[in-house]
Structure formats: structure tokens, C-alpha cells
MARPA-63428 format. One record per residue (C-alpha): residue number from 0; z, x, y. Coordinates in nm, 4 decimals, decimal comma. Each point is the difference from the previous one (the first is absolute). Example, Ala and Ser with C-alpha at 12.3 -4.5 7.8 and 13.67 -1.06 7.14 Angstrom:
! residues 2
rec resi->0 Z->0,7800 X->1,2300 Y->-0,4500;
rec resi->1 Z->-0,0660 X->0,1370 Y->0,3440;
***
This chain:
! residues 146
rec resi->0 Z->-0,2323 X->1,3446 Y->1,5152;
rec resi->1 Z->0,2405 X->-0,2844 Y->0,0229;
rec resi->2 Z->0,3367 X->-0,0356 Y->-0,2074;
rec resi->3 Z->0,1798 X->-0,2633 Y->-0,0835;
rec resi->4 Z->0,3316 X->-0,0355 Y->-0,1112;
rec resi->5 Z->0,0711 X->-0,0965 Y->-0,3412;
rec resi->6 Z->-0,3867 X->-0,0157 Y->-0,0730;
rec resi->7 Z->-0,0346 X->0,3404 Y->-0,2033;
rec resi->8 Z->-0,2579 X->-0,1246 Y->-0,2690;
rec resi->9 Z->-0,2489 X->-0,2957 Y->-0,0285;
rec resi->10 Z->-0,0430 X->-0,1193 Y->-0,3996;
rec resi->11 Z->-0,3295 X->-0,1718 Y->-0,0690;
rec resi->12 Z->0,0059 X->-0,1866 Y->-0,3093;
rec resi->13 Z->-0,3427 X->-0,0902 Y->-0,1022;
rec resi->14 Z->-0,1645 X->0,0278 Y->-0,3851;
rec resi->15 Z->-0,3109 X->0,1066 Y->0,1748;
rec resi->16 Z->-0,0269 X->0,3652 Y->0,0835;
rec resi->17 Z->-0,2649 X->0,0094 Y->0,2638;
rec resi->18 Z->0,1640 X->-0,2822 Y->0,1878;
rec resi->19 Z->0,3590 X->0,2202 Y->-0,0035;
rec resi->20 Z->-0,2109 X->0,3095 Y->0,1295;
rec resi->21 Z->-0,2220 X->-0,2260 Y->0,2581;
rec resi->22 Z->0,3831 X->-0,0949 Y->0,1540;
rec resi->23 Z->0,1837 X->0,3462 Y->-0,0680;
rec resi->24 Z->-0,3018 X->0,0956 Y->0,2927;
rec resi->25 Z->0,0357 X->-0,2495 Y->0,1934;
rec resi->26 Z->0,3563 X->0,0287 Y->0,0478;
rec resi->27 Z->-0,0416 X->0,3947 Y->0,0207;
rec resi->28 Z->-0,2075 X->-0,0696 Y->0,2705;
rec resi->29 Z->0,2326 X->-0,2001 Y->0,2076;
rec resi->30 Z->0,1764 X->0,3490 Y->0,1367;
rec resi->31 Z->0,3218 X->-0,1790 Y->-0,1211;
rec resi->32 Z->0,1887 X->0,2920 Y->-0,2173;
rec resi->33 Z->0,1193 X->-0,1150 Y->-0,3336;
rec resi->34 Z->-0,0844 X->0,0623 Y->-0,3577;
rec resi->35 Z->-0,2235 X->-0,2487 Y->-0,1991;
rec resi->36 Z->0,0574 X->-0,0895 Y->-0,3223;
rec resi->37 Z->-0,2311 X->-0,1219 Y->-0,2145;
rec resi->38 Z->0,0776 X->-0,2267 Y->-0,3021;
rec resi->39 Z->-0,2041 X->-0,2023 Y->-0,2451;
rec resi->40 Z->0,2450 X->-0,2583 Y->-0,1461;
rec resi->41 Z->0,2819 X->-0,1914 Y->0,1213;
rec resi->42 Z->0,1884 X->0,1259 Y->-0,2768;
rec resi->43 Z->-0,0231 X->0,3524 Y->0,0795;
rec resi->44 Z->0,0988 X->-0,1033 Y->0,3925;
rec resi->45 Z->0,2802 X->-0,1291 Y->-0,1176;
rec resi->46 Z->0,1259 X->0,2940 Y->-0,2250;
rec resi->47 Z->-0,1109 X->0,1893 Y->0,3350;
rec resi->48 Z->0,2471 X->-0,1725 Y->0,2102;
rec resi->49 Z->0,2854 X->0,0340 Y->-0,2943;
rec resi->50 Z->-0,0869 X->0,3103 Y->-0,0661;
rec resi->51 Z->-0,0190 X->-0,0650 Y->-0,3740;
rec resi->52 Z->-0,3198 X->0,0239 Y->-0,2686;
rec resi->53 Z->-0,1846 X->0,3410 Y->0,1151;
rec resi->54 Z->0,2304 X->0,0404 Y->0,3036;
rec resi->55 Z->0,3277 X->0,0097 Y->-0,1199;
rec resi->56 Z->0,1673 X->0,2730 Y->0,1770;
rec resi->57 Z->-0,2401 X->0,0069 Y->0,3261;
rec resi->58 Z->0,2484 X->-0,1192 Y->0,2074;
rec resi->59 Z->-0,1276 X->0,2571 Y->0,2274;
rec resi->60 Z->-0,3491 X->-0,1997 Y->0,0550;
rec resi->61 Z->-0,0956 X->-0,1575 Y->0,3035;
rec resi->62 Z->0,1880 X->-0,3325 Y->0,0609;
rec resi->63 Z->-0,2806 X->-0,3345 Y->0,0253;
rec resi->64 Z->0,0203 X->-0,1218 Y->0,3033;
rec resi->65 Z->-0,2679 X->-0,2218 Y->0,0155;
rec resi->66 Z->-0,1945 X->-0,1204 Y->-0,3731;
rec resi->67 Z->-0,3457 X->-0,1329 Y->0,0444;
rec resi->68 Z->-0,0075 X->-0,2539 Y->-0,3176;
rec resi->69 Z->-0,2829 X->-0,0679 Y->-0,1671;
rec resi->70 Z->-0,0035 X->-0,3955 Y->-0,1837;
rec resi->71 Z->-0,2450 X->0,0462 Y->-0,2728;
rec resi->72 Z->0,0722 X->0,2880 Y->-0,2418;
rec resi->73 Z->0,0330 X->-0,0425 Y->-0,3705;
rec resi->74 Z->0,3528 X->-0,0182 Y->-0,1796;
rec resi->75 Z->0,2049 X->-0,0116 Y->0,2588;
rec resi->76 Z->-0,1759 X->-0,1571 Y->0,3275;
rec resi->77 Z->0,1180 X->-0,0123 Y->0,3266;
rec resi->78 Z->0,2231 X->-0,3032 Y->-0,0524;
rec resi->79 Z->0,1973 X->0,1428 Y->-0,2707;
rec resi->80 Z->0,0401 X->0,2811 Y->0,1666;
rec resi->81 Z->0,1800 X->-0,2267 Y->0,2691;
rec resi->82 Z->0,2038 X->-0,1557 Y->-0,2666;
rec resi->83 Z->0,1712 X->0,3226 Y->-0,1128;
rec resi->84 Z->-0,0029 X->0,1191 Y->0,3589;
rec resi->85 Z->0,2693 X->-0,2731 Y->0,0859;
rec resi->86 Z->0,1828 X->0,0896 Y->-0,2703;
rec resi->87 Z->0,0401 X->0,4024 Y->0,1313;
rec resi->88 Z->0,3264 X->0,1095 Y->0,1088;
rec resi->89 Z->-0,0056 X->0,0113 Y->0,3677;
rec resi->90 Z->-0,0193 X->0,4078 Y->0,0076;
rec resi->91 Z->-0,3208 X->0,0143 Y->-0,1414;
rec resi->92 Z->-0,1442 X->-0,2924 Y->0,2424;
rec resi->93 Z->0,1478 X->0,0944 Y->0,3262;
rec resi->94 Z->-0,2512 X->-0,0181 Y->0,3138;
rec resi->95 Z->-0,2943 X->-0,0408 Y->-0,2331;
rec resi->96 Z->-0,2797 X->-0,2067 Y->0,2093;
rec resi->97 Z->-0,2480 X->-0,2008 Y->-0,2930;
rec resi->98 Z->-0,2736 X->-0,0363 Y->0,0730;
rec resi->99 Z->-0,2844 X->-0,1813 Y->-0,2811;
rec resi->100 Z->-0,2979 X->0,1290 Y->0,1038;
rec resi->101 Z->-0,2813 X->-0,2363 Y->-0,2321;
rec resi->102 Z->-0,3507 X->-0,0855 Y->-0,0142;
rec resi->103 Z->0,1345 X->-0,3270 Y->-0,1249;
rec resi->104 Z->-0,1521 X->-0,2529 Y->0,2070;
rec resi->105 Z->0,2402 X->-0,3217 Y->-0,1582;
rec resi->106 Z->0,1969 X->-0,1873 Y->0,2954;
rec resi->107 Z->0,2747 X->0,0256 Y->-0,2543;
rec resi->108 Z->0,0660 X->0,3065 Y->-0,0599;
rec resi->109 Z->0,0532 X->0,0449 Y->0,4089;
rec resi->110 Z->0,1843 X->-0,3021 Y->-0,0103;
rec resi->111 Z->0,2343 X->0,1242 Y->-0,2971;
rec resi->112 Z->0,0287 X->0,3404 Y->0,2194;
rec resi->113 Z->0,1249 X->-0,1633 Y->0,3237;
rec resi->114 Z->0,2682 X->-0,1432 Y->-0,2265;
rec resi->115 Z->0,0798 X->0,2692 Y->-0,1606;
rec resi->116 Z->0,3243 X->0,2378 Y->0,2300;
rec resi->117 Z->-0,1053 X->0,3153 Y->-0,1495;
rec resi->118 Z->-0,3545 X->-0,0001 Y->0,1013;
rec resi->119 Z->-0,0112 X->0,0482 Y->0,3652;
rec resi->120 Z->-0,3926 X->-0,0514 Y->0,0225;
rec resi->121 Z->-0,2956 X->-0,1137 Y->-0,1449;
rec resi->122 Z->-0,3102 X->0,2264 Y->0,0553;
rec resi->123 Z->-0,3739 X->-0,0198 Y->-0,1669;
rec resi->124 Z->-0,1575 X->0,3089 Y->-0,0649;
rec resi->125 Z->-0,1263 X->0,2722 Y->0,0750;
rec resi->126 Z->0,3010 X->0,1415 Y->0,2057;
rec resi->127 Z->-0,0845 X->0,1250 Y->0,3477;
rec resi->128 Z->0,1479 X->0,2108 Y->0,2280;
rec resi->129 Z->0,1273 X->-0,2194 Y->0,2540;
rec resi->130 Z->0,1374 X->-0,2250 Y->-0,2274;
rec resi->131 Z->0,1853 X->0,2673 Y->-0,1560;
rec resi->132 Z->0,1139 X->0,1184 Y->0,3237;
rec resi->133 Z->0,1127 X->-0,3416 Y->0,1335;
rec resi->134 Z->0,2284 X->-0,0406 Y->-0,2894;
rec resi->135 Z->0,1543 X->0,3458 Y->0,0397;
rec resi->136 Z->0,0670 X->-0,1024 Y->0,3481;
rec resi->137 Z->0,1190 X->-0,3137 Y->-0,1034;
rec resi->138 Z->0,2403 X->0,1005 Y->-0,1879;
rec resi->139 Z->0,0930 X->0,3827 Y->0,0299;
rec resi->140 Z->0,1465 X->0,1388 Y->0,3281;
rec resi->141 Z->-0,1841 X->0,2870 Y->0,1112;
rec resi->142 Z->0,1740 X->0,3293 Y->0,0166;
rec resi->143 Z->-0,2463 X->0,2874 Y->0,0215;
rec resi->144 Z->-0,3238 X->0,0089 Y->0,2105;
rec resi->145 Z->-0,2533 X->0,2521 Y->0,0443;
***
């Protein structure tokens, strides 16, 4: 199993269920050791990363290292959740890789994300191993391998 440091838990924030366990697999399967956590809506994400809503006082919890976005959800969609993700005090955002991870097939919304500082890719779904693995590389140094 790999480590990486400052990668200790991967959020996926998706409204559908079956999609979040489809990637909490895949990313198992990638021998790369961190916790996944799955969430279905941006808002609970961001309470997640503030540790506010149902986890106030879980300080404790894994820190996000990398959040695999989802852009359609209802109430809050991916976007928002950007919004109030700019506006986060810097100790909750700290070496957090975005990713949006989208069936969305609108030259847009990849446009949008390229312009966007806080997303540092654009992926379309389903997540796959060596994508998820590339971006750990990318942007984690390793620091444990078996």
C-alpha cells in the first residue's frame, strides 16, 4: 500500500449513492491507503470540512485531502459548493486537491472549471483507478511504500 502525505481521506460528494460506492471501490482498489468518505450533498461536505452540522466536535476525523465534486446535485450543486468553498478560512481548505468529477457533457462547465483556482481538474465519470492514482501522484509526495 502506498501513503501519501497529507492525503489521509478522499470525500466524494455525489447525491447518487451507487455512483459514491462505484468510486469508494475504485479508489479502494488503487492500494493507495487512505480513508474514503462518502457524502451526498455539497452542503454536508462543507459542514465536513468545518466540522460543523453533524460533525461538530470531530475534529479528530480524517483530514480531505483530495474531494471528488460532483456538479449536478440538488440544493446545493457543485458550483455553490465552490462559492462557499472560497469563502472558508484557510485552515479548513489547506492542501485540498478539487476535483469535479461530472457526467456533464457542456463545454462550459469545463471551461468555467479551468477558470476556476480551486478546482485543480476537470474529470467525467466514472472515476478509474489510474486517474485516481495520477492525481495522488500529482499532487501528494509519496512517503510510505509497500
Amino acid at each position: 500500500m502506498k501513503r501519501y502525505k497529507d492525503l489521509d481521506c478522499v470525500l466524494l460528494v455525489d447525491d447518487d449513492i451507487s455512483t459514491n460506492f462505484i468510486h469508494r471501490r475504485i479508489v479502494e482498489n488503487t492500494k493507495i491507503n487512505v480513508d474514503v468518505k462518502e457524502i451526498s450533498s455539497a452542503k454536508e461536505a462543507l459542514d465536513y470540512l468545518t466540522y460543523s452540522g453533524k460533525y461538530e466536535n470531530m475534529e479528530h476525523a480524517p483530514k480531505a485531502g483530495i474531494i471528488f465534486l460532483d456538479i449536478n446535485m440538488p440544493g446545493m450543486n457543485g458550483w455553490d459548493f465552490i462559492a462557499e468553498y472560497k469563502k472558508l478560512d484557510q485552515k479548513h481548505k489547506a492542501r485540498i486537491v478539487v476535483v469535479m468529477l461530472t457526467t456533464s457533457l457542456n463545454p462550459d462547465d469545463e471551461q468555467h472549471a479551468a477558470n476556476v483556482e480551486e478546482i485543480a481538474t476537470y474529470l467525467h465519470k466514472p472515476l478509474n483507478m489510474e486517474a485516481f492514482a495520477q492525481i495522488a501522484d500529482k499532487y501528494f509526495e509519496v512517503i510510505d511504500e509497500e
